[in-house]
C-alpha atoms as one frame of an Amber mdcrd trajectory, in Angstrom:
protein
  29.643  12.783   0.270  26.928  12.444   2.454  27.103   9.059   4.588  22.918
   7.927   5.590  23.155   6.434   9.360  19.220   6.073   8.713  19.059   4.100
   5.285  19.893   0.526   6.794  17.006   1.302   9.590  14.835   2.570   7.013
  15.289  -0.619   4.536  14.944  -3.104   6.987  11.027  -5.040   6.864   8.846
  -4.370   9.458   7.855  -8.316   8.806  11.605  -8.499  11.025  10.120  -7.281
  13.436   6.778  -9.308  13.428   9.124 -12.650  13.086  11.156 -11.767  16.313
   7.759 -11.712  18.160   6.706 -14.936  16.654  10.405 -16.173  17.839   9.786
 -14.877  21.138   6.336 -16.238  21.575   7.656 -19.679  20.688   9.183 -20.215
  24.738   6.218 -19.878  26.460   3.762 -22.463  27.521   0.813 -23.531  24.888
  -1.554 -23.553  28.306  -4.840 -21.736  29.003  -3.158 -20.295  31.752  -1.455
 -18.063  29.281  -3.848 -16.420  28.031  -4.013 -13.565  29.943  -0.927 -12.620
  29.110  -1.533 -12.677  25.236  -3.210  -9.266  25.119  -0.071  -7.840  26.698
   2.342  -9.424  24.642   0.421  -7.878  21.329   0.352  -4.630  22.463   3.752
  -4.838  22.896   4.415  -5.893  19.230   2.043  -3.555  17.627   3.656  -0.858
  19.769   6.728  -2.071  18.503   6.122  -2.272  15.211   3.823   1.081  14.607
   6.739   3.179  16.879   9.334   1.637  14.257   7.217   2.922  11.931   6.715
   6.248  12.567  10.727   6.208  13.592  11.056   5.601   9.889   9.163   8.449
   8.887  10.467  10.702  10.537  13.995   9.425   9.913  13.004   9.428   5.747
  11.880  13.343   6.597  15.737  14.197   8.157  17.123  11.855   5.176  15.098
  14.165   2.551  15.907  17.516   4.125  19.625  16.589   4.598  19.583  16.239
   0.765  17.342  19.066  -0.217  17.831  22.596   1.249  14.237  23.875  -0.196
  12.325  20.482   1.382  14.899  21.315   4.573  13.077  24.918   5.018   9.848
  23.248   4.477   9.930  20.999   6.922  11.230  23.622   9.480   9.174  26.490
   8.558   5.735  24.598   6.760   5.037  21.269   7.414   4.319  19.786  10.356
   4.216  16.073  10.864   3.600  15.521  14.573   4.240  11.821  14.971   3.546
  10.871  11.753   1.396   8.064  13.115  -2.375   8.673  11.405  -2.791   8.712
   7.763  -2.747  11.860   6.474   0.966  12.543   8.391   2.024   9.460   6.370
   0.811  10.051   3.234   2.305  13.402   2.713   5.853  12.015   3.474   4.839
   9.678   0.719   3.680  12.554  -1.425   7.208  14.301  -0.518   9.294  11.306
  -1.052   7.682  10.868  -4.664   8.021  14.468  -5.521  11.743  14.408  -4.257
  12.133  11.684  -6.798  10.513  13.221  -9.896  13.426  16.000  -9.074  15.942
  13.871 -10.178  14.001  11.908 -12.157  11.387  13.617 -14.319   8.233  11.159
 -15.371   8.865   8.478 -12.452   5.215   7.248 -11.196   4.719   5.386  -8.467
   3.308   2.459 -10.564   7.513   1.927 -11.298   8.037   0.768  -7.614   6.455
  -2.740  -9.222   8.362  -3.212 -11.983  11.315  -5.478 -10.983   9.236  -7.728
  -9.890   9.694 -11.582 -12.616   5.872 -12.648 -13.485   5.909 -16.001 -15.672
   5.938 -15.150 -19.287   2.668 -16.955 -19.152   0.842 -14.563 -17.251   2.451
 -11.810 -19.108   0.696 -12.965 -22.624  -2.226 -13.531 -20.930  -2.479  -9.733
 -19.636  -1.316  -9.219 -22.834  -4.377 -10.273 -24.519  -6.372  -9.359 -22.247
  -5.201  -5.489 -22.401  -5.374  -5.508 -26.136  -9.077  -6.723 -26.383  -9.733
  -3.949 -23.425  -8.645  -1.479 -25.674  -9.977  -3.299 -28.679 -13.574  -2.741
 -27.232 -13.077   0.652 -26.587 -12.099   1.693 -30.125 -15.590   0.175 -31.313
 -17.534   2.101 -28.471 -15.552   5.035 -29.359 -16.208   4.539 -33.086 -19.985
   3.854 -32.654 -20.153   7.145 -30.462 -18.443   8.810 -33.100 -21.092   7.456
 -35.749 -24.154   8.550 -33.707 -22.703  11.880 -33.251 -22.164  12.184 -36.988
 -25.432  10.971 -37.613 -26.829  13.272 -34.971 -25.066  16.490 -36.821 -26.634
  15.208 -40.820 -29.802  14.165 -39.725 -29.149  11.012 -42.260 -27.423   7.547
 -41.937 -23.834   7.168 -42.645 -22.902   4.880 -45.593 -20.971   1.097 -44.802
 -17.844   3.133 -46.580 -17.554   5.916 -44.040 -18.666   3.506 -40.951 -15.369
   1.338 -41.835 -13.167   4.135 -42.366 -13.948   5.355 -38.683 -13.545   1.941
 -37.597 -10.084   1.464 -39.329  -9.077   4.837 -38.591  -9.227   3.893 -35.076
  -7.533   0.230 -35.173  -4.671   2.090 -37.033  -3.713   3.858 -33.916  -0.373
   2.687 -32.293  -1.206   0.997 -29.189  -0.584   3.333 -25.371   2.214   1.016
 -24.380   2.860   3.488 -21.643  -0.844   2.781 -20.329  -0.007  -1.537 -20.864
   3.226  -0.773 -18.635   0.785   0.639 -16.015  -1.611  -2.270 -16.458   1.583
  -5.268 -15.988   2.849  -2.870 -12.997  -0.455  -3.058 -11.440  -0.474  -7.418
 -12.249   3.355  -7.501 -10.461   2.086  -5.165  -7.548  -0.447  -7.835  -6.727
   1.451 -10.627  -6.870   3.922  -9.595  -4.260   1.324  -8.000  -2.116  -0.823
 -11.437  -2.281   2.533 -13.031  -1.940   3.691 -10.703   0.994   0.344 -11.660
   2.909   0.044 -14.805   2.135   3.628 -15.390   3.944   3.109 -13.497   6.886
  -0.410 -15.561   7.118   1.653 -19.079   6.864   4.680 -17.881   9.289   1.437
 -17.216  11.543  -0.280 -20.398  11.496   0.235 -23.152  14.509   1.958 -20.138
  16.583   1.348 -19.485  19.932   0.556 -15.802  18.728  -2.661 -17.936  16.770
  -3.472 -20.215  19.700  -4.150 -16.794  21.966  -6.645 -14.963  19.172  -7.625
 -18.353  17.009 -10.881 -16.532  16.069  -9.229 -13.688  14.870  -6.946 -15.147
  12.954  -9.671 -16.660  11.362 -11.838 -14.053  10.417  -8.325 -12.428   8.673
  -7.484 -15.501   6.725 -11.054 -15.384   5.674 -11.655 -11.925   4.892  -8.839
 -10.399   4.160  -8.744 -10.266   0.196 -12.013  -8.042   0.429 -10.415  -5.592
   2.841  -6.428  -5.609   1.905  -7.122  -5.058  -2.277  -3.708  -4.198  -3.682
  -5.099  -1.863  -6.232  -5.857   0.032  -2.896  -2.454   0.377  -1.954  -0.206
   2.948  -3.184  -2.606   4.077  -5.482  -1.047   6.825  -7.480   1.405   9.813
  -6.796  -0.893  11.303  -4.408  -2.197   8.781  -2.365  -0.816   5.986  -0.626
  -4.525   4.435   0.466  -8.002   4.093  -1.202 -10.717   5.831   0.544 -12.415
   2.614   2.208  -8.752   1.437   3.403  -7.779   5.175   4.444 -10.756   5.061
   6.839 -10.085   1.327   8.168  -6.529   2.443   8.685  -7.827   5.135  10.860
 -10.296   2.919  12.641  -8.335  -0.043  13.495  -4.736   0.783  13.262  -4.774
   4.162  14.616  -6.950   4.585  16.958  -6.167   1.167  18.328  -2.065   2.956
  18.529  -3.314   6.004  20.588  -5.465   3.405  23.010  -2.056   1.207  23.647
   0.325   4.067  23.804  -1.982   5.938  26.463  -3.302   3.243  27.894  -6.711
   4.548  27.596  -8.340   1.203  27.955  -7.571   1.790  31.616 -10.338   4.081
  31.645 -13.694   2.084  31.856 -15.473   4.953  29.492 -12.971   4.524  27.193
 -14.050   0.642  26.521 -16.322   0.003  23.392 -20.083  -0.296  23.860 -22.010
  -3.198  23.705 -23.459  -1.792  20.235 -19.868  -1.619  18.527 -19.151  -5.124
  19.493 -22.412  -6.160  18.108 -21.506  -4.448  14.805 -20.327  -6.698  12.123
 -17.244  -4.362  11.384 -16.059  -5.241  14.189 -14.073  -8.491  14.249 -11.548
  -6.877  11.704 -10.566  -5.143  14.858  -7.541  -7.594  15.548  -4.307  -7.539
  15.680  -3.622  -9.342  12.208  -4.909  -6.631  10.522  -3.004  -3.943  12.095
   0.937  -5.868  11.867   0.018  -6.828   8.020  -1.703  -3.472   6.792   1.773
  -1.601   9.159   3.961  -3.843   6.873   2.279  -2.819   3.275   2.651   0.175
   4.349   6.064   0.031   4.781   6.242  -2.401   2.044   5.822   0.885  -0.454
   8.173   3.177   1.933  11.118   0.370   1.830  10.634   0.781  -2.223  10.254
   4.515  -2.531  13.124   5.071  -0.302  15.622   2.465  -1.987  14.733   4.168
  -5.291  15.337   7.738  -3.540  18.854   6.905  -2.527  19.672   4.538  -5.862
  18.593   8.042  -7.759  21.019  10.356  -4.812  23.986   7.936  -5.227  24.195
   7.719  -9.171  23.502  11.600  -9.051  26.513  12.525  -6.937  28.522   9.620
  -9.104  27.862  11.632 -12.005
């Protein structure tokens, strides 16, 4: 059997990581004298924390070829990750990670990552009700299309008899349970995401880590519920990010990792103009975007992976 020397690395939080720099921050001085030295102390930590993270992709890649001799040839012969540091490196690991799963366990979706998570019983019955007049008000739009169209086809009005037998006909349906599992999945995915950022956002508060980029941390606190959506994250089987969040990854995560790690921002041509720091876009270019949009990220890897080697183990028990 097949020991992992990666799977403790790979389940451990990246929010560790992010608390050991708040830890470490804690012994120096709260004086303006300091401040120079904050900008050096977060590039350290985001260079910390994105290299951990692309150490973790790569290490999921060996994990998943170690496993499976067809990925294994793949990943020799036909894919080629580089870094797996900008998005589209990361999400087809995620796409191979999920398809690796579906092997060994036909009809998993992603949406299933979501579904351990307790939500009061409250808040279940009121999704509950909530789903069931959804789908309530699409029957009657679907029966009233279905009427017209009739309509349409005679050239006459249909009788109060035959309008109420499309109607009913409809409402007798049994109800897509498989599409309300979705729907609570979705509800539980949100509450630990909101939950996940709203305790990085507390451990952050009244730390020196604050005190250097105050502002900042402001304009996150503020914004961040229009930026970080959770129905953006982890989409579907196929893609980790929305569209909007793909890009912002790119912009202010990425590029922002290339700058540090090649210290471009040595080069005076490489600073941005006076016209991008007038944009409006650009105060979510701070650093407590970057560690909490690194740590959903790896929010859905920790899950995916955990499932991946709960699915290997029981399949080599068997």
């Amino acid at each position: 059997m097949y020991n992992s020397v990666h799977g403790k690395f790979i389940s451990t939080p990246l929010k560790e990581i992010l608390r050991d720099g708040i830890n470490a921050s804690a012994s120096i001085k709260t004086g303006v004298e300091t401040y120079p030295l904050g900008e050096y102390f977060f590039q350290s930590l985001f260079l910390r924390m994105t290299g951990a993270q692309e150490q973790k992709m790569k290490c999921i890649t060996w994990e998943l070829a170690t496993n499976d001799y067809t990925y294994r040839y793949d990943l020799l012969h036909k894919k080629n990750y580089g870094e797996c540091s900008n998005y589209n490196e990361k999400c087809s690991i995620y796409k191979d990670l999920i398809e690796l799963i579906q092997k060994m366990q036909p009809g998993f979706s992603v949406y299933q990552l979501w579904e351990d998570i307790t939500i009061e019983q409250e808040t279940w019955e009121k999704e509950r009700k909530k789903w069931e007049k959804k789908i309530e008000e699409n029957n009657k739009k679907q029966a009233q299309a279905i009427i017209k169209k009739k309509e349409k086809e005679t050239g006459k009005s249909i009788n109060q008899d035959e309008k109420d037998r499309i109607i009913n006909g409809l409402k007798s349906r049994s109800l897509p349970e498989e599409d309300f599992r979705q729907h609570i999945a979705s509800v539980k995915k949100k509450a630990i995401i909101n939950s996940l950022i709203h305790s990085i956002q507390n451990g952050l508060a009244s730390t020196q880590i604050v005190l250097w980029k105050q502002a900042d941390f402001d304009a996150f606190s503020n914004c961040w519920p229009k930026i970080l959506k959770p129905e953006w994250i982890a989409m579907n089987d196929v893609r980790l990010l929305e569209t909007k969040l793909q890009k912002f990854y790119e912009e202010v995560v990425y590029v922002h990792r290339n700058r540090c790690a090649h210290n471009t921002n040595s080069y005076q041509t490489d600073l941005p103009s006076l016209k991008t720091i007038a944009d409006k876009g650009f105060s979510n270019q701070n650093y407590f975007y970057r560690f909490v949009l690194l740590i959903l990220i790896d929010e859905v890897f920790v899950r995916l992976y955990r499932k991946y080697q709960s699915l290997l183990e029981s399949d080599i028990i068997i």
